[in-house]
Structure formats: C-alpha cells, structure tokens
C-alpha positions in Angstrom: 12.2 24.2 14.6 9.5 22.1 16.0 7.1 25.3 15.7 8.0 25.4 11.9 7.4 21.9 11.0 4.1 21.8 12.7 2.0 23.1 9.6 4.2 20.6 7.6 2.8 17.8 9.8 -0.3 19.0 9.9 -0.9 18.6 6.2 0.5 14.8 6.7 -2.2 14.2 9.3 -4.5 15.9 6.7 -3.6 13.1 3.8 -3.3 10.5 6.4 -6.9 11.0 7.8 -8.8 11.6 4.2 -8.4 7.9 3.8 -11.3 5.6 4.0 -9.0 2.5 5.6 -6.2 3.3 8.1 -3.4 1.0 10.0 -2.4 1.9 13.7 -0.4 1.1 16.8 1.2 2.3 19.5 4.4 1.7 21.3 5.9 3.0 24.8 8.0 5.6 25.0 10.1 6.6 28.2 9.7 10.0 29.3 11.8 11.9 32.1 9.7 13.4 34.8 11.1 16.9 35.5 12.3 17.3 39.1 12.2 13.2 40.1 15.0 11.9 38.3 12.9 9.0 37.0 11.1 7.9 33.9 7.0 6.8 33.2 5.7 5.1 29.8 4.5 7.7 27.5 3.1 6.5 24.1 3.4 6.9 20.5 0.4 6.4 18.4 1.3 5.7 14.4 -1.5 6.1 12.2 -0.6 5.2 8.3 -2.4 5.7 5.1 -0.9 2.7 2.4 -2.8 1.2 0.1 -0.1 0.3 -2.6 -0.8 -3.3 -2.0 -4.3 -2.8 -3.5 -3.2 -0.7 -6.6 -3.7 2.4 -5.1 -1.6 5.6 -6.8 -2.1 7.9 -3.3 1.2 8.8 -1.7 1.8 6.2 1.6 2.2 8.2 4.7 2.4 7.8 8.8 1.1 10.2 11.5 2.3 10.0 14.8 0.9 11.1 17.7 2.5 11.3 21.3 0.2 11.3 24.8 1.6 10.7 28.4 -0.2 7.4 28.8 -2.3 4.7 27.0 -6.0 5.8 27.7 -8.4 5.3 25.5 -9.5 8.5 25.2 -6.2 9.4 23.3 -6.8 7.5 19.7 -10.6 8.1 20.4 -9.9 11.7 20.3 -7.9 11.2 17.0 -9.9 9.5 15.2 -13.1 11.2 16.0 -13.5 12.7 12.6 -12.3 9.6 10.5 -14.6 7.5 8.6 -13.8 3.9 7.3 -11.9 0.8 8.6 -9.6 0.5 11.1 -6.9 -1.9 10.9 -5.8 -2.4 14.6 -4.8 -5.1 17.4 -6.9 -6.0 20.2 -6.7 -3.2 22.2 -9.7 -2.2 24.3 -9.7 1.5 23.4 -11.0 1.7 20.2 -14.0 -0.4 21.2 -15.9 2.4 21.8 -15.6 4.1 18.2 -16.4 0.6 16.5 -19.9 0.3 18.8 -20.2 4.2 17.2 -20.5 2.4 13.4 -18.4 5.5 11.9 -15.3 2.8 12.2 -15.1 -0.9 11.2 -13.0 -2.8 13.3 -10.2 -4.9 10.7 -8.0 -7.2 13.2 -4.6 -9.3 12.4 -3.5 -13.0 11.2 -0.2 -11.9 12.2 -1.5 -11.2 15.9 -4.2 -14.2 16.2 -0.8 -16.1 14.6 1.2 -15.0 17.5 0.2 -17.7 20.2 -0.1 -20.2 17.8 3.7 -19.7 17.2 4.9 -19.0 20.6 3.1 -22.2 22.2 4.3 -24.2 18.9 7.8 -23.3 19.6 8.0 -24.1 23.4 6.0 -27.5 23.3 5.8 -28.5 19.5 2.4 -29.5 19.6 0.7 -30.5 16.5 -2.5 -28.5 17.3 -0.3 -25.6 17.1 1.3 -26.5 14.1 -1.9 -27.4 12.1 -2.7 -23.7 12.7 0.3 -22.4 11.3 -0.1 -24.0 8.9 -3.7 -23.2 8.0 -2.9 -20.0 8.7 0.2 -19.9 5.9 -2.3 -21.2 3.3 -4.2 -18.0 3.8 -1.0 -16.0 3.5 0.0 -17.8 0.4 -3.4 -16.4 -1.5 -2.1 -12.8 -0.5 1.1 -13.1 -2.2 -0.3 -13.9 -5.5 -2.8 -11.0 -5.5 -0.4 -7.8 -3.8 -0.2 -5.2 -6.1 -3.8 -6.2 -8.0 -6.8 -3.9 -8.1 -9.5 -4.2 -5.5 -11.9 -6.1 -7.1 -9.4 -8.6 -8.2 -8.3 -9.4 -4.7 -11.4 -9.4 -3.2 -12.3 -12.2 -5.7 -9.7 -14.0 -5.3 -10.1 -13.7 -1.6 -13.7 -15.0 -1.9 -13.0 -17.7 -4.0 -10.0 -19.2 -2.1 -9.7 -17.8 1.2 -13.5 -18.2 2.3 -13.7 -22.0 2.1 -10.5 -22.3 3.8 -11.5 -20.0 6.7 -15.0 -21.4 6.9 -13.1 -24.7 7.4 -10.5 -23.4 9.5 -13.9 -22.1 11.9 -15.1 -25.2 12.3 -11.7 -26.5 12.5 -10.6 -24.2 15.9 -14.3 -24.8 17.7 -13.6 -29.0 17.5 -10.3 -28.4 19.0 -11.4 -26.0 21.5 -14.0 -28.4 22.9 -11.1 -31.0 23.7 -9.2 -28.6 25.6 -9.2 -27.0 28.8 -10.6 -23.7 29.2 -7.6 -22.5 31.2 -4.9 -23.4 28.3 -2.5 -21.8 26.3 -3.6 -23.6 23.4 -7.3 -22.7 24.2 -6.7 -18.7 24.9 -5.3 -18.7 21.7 -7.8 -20.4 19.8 -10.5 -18.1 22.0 -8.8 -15.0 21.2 -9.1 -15.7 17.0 -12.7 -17.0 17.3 -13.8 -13.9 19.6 -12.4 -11.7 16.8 -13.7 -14.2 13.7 -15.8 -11.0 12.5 -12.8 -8.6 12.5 -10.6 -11.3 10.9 -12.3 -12.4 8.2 -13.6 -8.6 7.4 -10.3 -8.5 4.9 -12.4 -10.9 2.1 -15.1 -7.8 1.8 -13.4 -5.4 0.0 -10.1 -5.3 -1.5 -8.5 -2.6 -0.3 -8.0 -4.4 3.1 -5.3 -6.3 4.8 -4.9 -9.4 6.3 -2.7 -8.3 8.8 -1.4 -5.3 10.6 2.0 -5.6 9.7 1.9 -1.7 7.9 1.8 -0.2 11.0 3.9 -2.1 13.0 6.8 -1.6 10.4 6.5 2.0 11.4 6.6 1.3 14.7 9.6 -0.6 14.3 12.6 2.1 13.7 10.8 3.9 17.2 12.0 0.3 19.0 15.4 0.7 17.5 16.0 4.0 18.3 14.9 3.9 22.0 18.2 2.5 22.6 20.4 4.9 21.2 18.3 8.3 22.6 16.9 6.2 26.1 14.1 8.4 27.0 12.1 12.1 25.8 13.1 15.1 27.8 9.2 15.8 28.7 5.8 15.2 27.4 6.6 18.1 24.7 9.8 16.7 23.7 7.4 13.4 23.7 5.4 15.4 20.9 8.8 17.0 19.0 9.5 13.3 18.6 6.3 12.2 16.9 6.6 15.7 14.8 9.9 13.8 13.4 8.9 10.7 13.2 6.3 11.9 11.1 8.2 13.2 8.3 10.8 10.8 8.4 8.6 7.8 8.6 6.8 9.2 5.7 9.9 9.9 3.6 10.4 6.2 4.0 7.4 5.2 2.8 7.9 7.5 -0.4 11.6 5.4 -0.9 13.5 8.8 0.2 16.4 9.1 2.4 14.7 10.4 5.8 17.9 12.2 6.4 18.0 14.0 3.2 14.5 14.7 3.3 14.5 16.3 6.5 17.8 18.4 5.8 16.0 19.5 2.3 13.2 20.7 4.2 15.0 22.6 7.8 16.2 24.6 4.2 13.1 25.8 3.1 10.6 25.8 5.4 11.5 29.4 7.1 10.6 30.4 3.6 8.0 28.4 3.1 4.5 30.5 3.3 1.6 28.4 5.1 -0.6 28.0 2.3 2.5 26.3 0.2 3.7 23.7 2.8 2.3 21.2 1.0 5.2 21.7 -1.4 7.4 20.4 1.2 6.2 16.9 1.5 8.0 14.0 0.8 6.2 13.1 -3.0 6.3 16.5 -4.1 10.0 17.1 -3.1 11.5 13.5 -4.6 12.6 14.8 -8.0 14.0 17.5 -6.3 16.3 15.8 -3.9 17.5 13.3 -6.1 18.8 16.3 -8.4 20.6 17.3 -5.5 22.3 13.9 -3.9 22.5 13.5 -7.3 24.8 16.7 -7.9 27.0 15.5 -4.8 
C-alpha cells in the first residue's frame, strides 16, 4: 500500500513545494528500536502550503516528512530547492538556509506570546500583561483583514500594525533595562527583540502570517494520535506514517472526510497509471466523494 501511495504523495510534496511562502514544524515521534525492546524520539516534519487567508484560490495542502532524529540537516535537505518565506519557530536548523538568502526567515506572535503568557499566569505581573495585551491589539488588525487580498492586508498592516509595533519596540527595550538579565520576564522580552526582524517581516507583503499557527494545527491530530497507536514499528513505519498523514492532513484542509478520502483512493490507485495520480488528490476527487457519501 505504502509503495502505491508514494507517487500520490509525491505529487502533494510537488504542490506543497511550488509555493513561494511555506508554514512548518516538527513534533516527536516514538519509534521502537528492533531487537532492544525500547523506544528513541524520531520526528515528523509538516510542511503546509495555505494561503486562503490572503485570498488565495490554490488548494491548501501538508507534507510530512519522517527522519530518526532532529538534525538540522533533515529540513535543510527538504527545503534545499524551495524559494520564498519560511514561516517557522526558533529552531536553530534552518539558520543555515536563511544566511543562504534563497529563504526568508517569517517567526511567530503566537511563540514570542508564549512566555508572556506562561509567566503572566504564574505571577500575574503587569509587565506580562501589558504584553498580552499589546500583543492582542496586533491580533485584533488580523481579524478584520483574513480573507482580503494581499495588498489590502498589507496596507492595512502598515497603516495600523507598524506604529503599534514601533511603539511596542521601544516599549520591550525600557522594560528590559529595568530587569535582570537572568529573568523570566527578561528571556522573554530578549527572545521577541532578537527575532524583531523575523516578526515584524509579516507587514511586507500580504500573503504572510502573523503567526505560525497553520502548521501547528497540522501538527496537532499527530499529538492526539500518539496516544492511541504509542509508538512506529521502525524508522520505515516512521515514514508509512508521514505518507498518511499526508493525505489525510491534506484532505482536511480541502473540508473532506480523511477517512473517506483515503478509502476512495486505496480503490483506485492500483488502477491508477503514474502520469494520472494527480487525479487522486484530495480537490480533484471532492465532487466525487460527496456523490458517493452522498448515495449512502
């Protein structure tokens, strides 16, 4: 099975990669090592193309990708074709294909938010919340322009969100001077001025985020189902799984039922030829399917 849906996924990685602004993340993965009876921490890498918030008439879609550990060399080796921004968390592995200039680096409000929260929540300090809250404001703007063209948003971004981010600069670097170094406070306000440029890259063009929150949502079912299946047989059954995810997580993002979709296709793809696999995925089957849950 896996053999046959590998040309299938393929052509997902294909659509996924011809985008010029991509989401990813990655999330452990237990694997069973054959012959010791224990477990290590494989990944999953998600990659998603999903610009529907910015207008955009492209079909959404996720690639995943599974490797036996978190080195570097693993999404550098993935996205060493790709062109554009890369919407992404902190993690030091992609460093080196932003320092290449092929790749602008795009970080998250909803991970430089994170500390804010967590420290708000255990001490209620009003630092904190001031944060939040300046933080909100910029979240507010994004609500009222989802869905709008590009140039639209990135007005409206310019207009409303620079001042306030400008303010919220100068803002962070007072506080930061009446705290010590060594504070939780202080590490968090470090961490969102040492990524100010990758921040605040969402006000240049439209078609970009303020957050990563696209990829983690497809991160999110892999979390739920950990507890149900526990761990991958091997580092290939590590790679059957991201085969899966693939077209499920993509049939999500196309408002299919991932079961469906995937019982649709097991039907057809041994009669599939290669060169007409494309047929199979998830926006070119939808009127299809829903003639047939239709019809049951």
């Amino acid at each position: 099975t896996s053999a046959l849906l590998s040309p299938l996924v393929e052509t997902i990685r294909a659509h996924v990669f011809s985008a010029s602004k991509l989401h990813t993340d990655d999330t452990p993965v237990p694997v069973l090592q054959p012959g010791r009876g224990t477990t290590k921490l494989g990944r999953l890498w998600t990659y998603v193309r999903d610009d529907r918030n910015s207008g955009d008439t492209a079909p959404a879609a996720v690639w995943f990708r599974y490797s036996p550990d978190r080195k570097g060399l693993h999404p550098q080796g993935h996205l060493k074709n790709f062109t554009g921004f890369l919407q992404a968390d902190a993690y030091a592995g992609y460093e080196s294909l932003y320092g290449s200039g092929k790749i602008k680096e795009v970080a998250c409000w909803a991970h430089a938010r994170r500390p804010f929260y967590e420290f708000h929540a255990a001490t209620g300090s009003p630092i904190a919340l001031e944060a939040l809250q300046r933080i909100a404001q910029l979240y507010a703007i994004e609500d009222g322009i989802r869905g709008k063209p590009p140039d639209e948003r990135r007005a409206v971004r310019q207009a409303r969100a620079g001042p306030l981010l400008i303010a919220f600069k100068a803002w962070l670097q007072t506080q930061l001077m009446q705290l010590s170094r060594k504070a939780d406070l202080a590490k968090a306000i470090q961490y969102a001025l040492g990524r100010w440029a990758a921040l605040t890259r969402y006000l240049e063009d439209g078609t970009l985020e303020i957050d990563n929150n696209i990829a983690e949502n497809t991160i999110r079912p892999i979390a739920l189902g950990k507890k149900n299946w526990l761990f991958a047989g091997s580092d290939e059954g590590g790679q059957r799984a991201a085969n899966l995810y693939s077209l499920l997580g993509t049939a999500k993002l196309n408002g299919l039922n991932p079961q469906a979709y995937l019982t649709h296709v097991l039907a057809r793809i041994g009669d599939t030829k290669v060169n007409r696999v494309a047929d199979l995925l998830p926006w070119n089957v939808a009127e299809a399917l829903a003639v047939e849950l239709a019809a049951q």
